[in-house]
C-alpha positions in Angstrom: -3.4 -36.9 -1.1 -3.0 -34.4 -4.0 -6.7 -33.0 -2.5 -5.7 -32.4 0.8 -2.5 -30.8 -0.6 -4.9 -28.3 -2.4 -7.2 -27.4 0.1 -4.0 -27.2 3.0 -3.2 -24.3 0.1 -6.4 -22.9 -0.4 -7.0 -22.4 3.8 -3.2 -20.6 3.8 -4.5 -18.5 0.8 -7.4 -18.0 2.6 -6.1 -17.1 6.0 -3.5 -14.8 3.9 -6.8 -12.9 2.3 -8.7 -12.8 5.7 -5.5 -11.3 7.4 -5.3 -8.7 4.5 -9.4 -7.8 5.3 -8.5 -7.2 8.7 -5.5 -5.5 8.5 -7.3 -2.9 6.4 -10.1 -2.9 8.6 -8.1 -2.1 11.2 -6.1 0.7 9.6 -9.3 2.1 7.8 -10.6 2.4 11.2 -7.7 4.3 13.1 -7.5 6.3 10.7 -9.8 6.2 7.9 -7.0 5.8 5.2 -6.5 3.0 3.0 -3.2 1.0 2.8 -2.4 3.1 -0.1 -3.1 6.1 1.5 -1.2 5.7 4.2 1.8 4.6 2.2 1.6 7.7 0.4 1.4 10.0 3.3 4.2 8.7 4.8 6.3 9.0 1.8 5.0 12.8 1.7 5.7 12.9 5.5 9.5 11.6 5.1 10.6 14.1 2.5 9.9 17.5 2.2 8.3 18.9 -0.8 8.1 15.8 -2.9 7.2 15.5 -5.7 4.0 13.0 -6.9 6.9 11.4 -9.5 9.5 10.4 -6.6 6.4 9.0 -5.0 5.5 7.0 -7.9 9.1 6.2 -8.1 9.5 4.9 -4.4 6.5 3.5 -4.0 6.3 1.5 -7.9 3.1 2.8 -8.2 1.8 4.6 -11.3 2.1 8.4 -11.6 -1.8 8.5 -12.2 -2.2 6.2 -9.2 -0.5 8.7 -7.2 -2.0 11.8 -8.4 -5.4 10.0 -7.9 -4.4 9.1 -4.0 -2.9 12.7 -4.0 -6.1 14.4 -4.7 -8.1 12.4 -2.2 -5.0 13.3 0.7 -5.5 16.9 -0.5 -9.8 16.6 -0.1 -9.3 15.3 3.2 -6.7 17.8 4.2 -4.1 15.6 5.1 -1.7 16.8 2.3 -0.8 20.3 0.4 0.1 20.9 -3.0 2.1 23.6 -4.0 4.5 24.7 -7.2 8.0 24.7 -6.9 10.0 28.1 -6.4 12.3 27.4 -8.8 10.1 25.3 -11.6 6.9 26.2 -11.3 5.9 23.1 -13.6 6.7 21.4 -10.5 4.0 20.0 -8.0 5.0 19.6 -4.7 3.4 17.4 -1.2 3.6 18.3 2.0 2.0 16.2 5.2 -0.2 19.3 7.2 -0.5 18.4 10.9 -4.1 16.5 10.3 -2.0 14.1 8.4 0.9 13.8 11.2 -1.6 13.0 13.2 -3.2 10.4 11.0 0.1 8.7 10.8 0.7 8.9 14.3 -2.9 7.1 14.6 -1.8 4.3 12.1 -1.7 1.1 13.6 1.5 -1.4 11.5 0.3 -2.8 8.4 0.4 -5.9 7.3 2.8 -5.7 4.8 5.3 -3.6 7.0 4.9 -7.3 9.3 5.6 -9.0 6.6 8.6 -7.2 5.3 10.4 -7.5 8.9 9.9 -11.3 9.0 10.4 -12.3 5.4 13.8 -10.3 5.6 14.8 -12.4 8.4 14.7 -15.6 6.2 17.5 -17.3 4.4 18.0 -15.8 1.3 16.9 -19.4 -0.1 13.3 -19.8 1.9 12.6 -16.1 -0.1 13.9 -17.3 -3.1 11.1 -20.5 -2.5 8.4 -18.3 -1.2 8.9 -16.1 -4.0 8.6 -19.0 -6.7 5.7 -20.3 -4.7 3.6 -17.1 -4.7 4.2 -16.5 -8.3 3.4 -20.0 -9.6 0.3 -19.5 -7.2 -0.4 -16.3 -9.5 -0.3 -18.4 -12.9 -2.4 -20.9 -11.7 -4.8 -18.7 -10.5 -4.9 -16.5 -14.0 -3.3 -13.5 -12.2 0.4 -14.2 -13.6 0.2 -11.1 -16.0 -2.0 -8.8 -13.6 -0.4 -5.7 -12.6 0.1 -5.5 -9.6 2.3 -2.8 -6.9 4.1 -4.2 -4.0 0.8 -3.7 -1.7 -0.9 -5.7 0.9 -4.6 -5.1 0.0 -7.4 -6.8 -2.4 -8.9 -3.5 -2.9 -8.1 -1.3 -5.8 -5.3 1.5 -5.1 -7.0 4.6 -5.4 -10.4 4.0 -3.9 -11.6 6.2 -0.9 -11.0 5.9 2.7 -13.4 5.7 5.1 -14.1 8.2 7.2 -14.7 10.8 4.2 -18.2 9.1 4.2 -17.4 7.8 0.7 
């Protein structure tokens, strides 16, 4: 019994990593962007001249992370960076209209999904779920992995796809 238990968790785990693939797949191919990507631009997108640190803020992402994913957003000219009028120590984002247009493009990502539905859970079934996934993390070594609030098995600031990289 305790087998089948097992590999019943495994195939979820599984399906949950194969779902993840495709979502990106999907997004990486409406738009060329990785999940983090796209998160980032739409944070840029939402507020006018950000700045990378209410990004990294927001998003519980490093600052480095997000200068990293800045810089590629810049090289594909989906974002500008510009000093502040006031301090010009200060580095601010804005979405151009290429990157509009990629969000426009971006199909719903997984995690957005998921954020809909597990909100419309009892507060309890979270509660579980969380316990669940994080006892899942220990067992599998991962317990003390860093890790942002992401939906992807790729690292954060890799390069999209259609930058031929």
């Amino acid at each position: 019994m305790e087998a089948a238990i097992a590999n019943a968790t495994l195939k979820a785990l599984r399906r949950i990593l194969r779902a993840t693939d495709g979502g990106n797949r999907k997004l990486a191919a409406a738009t060329g962007l990785t999940p983090s990507q796209l998160l980032v631009l739409r944070e840029v997108e939402a507020r006018d001249e950000v700045t990378p640190g209410s990004i990294a803020q927001r998003l519980q992402f490093s600052h480095a992370t997000i200068t990293a994913i800045a810089d590629r957003l810049v090289d594909l000219g989906l974002v500008t960076r510009t000093r502040g009028e006031r301090d010009k120590r200060q580095i601010l984002l804005n979405a151009t209209a290429e990157g509009r247009q990629r969000l426009a493009d971006a199909p719903d990502m997984l995690q957005e999904i998921f954020a809909e539905r597990f909100a419309a859970l009892p507060m309890w079934e979270q509660a579980m779920i969380l316990a669940g996934t994080e006892r899942l993390a220990v067992i599998l070594g991962a317990g003390d992995l860093d890790a942002a609030p992401l939906l992807d098995t790729g690292i954060i600031d890799r390069t999209g796809v259609r930058d031929g990289q």
